[in-house]
N, C-alpha and C positions, 0 to 999 in steps of 0.2 A: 504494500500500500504506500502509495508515493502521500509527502506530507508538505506540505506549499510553504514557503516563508511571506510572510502579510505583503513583502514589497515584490514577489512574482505573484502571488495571487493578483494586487491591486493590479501588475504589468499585464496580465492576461485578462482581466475587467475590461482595460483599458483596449486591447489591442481587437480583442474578439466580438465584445458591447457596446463598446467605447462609453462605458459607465463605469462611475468608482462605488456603487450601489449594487450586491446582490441581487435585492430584491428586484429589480431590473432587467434581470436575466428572463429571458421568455425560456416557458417548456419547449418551446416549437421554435423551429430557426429551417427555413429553405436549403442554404449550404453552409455545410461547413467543408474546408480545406482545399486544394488542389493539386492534382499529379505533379511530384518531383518538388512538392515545398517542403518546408523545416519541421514539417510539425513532428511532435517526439509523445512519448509515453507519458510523458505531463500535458500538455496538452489538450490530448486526448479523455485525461484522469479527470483535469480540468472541467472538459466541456460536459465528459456525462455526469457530474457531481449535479447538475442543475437540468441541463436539454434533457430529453427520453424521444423527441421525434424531431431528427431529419431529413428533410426532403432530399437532398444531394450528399454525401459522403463522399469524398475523393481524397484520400490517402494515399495512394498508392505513388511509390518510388518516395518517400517521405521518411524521417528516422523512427518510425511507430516498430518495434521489437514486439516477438513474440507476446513478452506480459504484456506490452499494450493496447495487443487486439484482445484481449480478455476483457477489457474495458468498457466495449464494444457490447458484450451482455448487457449492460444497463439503458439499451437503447430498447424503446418498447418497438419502434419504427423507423424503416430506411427504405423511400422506393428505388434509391438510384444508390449503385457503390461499387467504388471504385479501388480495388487493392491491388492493382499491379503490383509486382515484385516485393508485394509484402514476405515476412516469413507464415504465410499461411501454409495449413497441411492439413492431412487427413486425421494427426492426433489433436488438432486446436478447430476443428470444425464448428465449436458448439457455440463458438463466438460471432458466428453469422444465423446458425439453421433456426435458431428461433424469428427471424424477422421474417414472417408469414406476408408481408404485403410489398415485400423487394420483385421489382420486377427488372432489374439492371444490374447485373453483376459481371465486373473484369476481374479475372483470376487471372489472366498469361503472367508468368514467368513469378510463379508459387511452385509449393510442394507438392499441390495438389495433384493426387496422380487420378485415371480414370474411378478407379473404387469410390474417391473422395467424390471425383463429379456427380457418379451414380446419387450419391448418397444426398446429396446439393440436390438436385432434379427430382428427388423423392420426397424435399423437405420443403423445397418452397413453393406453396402452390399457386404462386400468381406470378412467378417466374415467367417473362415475354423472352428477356435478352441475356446468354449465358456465351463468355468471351474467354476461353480458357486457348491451352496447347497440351497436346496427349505425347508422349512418342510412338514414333511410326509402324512399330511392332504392336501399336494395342491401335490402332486406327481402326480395327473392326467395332471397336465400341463406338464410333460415330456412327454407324450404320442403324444398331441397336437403339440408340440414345432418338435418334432421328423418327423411329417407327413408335418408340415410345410413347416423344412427347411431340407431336408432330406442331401443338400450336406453340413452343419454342423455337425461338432461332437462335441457332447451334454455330455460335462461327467457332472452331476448333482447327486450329493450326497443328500442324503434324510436323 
């Protein structure tokens, strides 16, 4: 459990709310973060200590560490997310499979191996857009995946 000092709490009020007021904080925020910025395991600790529903999540290429997609539990809701080359995997799964109304998820260049996608495709039922990479030897689970969930669109690089 990350533990804030009053003057990065106030610096992240300030940068993400632009308020020096808690109570200020909305439950609800449109986006937070973007592919390839600084955001880290504070941050993140940060924003779900008060948000529980974002509209955009975009983390991905970011300094978020495995414990700080754990964080990511505290989110009741996420329709859009973005975790390029996070260290996501098939053993830290459970820090997405509960957001039941995510319809946009980038997994390329994670742990994530086909088993884990399976298990993703089983989990989220309002899943539109799933943007992963398999390797070439398991590329018959594209095929699989495709006849599954056919109202999915499966972009899967090999």
């Amino acid at each position: 459990m990350i533990k804030l000092s009053k003057n990065r709490e106030k610096y992240l009020l300030e940068q993400y709310f632009k308020t020096k007021n808690k109570k200020h904080i909305p439950a609800s925020i449109s986006q937070f973060g973007c592919r390839d910025s600084d955001i880290t395991d504070e941050d993140l600790f940060f924003i779900t200590q008060y948000v529980t529903r974002i509209d955009r999540l975009a983390i991905g290429g970011s300094f978020v560490t495995e414990e700080g997609l754990q964080y990511l539990k505290k989110l009741q809701y996420v329709e859009y997310m973005d975790l390029k080359s996070m260290p996501l995997n098939d053993d830290n799964l459970d820090c997405i499979l509960h957001l039941k109304d995510l319809e946009y998820l980038y997994i390329k260049f994670t742990g994530v191996s086909p088993k884990g996608i399976s298990k993703i495709l089983e989990s989220l039922p309002n899943l539109k857009t799933l943007i992963s990479q398999i390797p070439e030897n398991e590329s018959h689970y594209i095929e699989i995946w495709q006849k599954q969930y056919p109202e999915i669109e499966l972009v899967i690089s090999i």
